[in-house]
C-alpha positions, 0 to 999 in steps of 0.5 A: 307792035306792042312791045317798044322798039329799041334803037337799033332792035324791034324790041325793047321787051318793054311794052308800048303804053299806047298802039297806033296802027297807021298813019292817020291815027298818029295824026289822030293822036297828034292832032287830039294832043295839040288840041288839048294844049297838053305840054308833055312830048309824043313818041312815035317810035317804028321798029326797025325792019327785021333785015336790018336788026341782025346787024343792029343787034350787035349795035345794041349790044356794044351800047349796052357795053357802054352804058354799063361801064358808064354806070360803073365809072360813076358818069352820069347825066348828060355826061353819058352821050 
């Protein structure tokens, strides 16, 4: 996909910065990482299958619910989850 996934949608409508199509080129990536001694992390993500989204889609939208009365009472960092 090119378009980042959500936690609970396939999309985030927010782009991917970097497109892996299967398996070993994940490895790939990993591997090339690990090799480079770079300290900074990966994501993998993997949308979540179109059958299940219409119901997560209701998840999303209580956290996202959630996040703006957090911000609206003034909680902030780790505090949030």
């Amino acid at each position: 996909t090119d378009d980042f996934p959500a936690f609970f949608t396939p999309k985030s409508g927010l782009p991917v910065s970097c497109r892996l199509d299967s398996p070993a080129a994940a490895a790939d990536l990993l591997h090339c990482h690990e090799a480079l001694g770079v300290s900074s992390g990966v994501v993998l993500a993997v949308p979540v299958q179109d059958d299940l989204a219409a119901e997560a889609a209701s998840i999303e939208e209580a956290t996202r619910r959630a996040v703006e009365e957090s911000v609206a009472q003034g909680v902030k960092g780790n505090e949030v989850t």
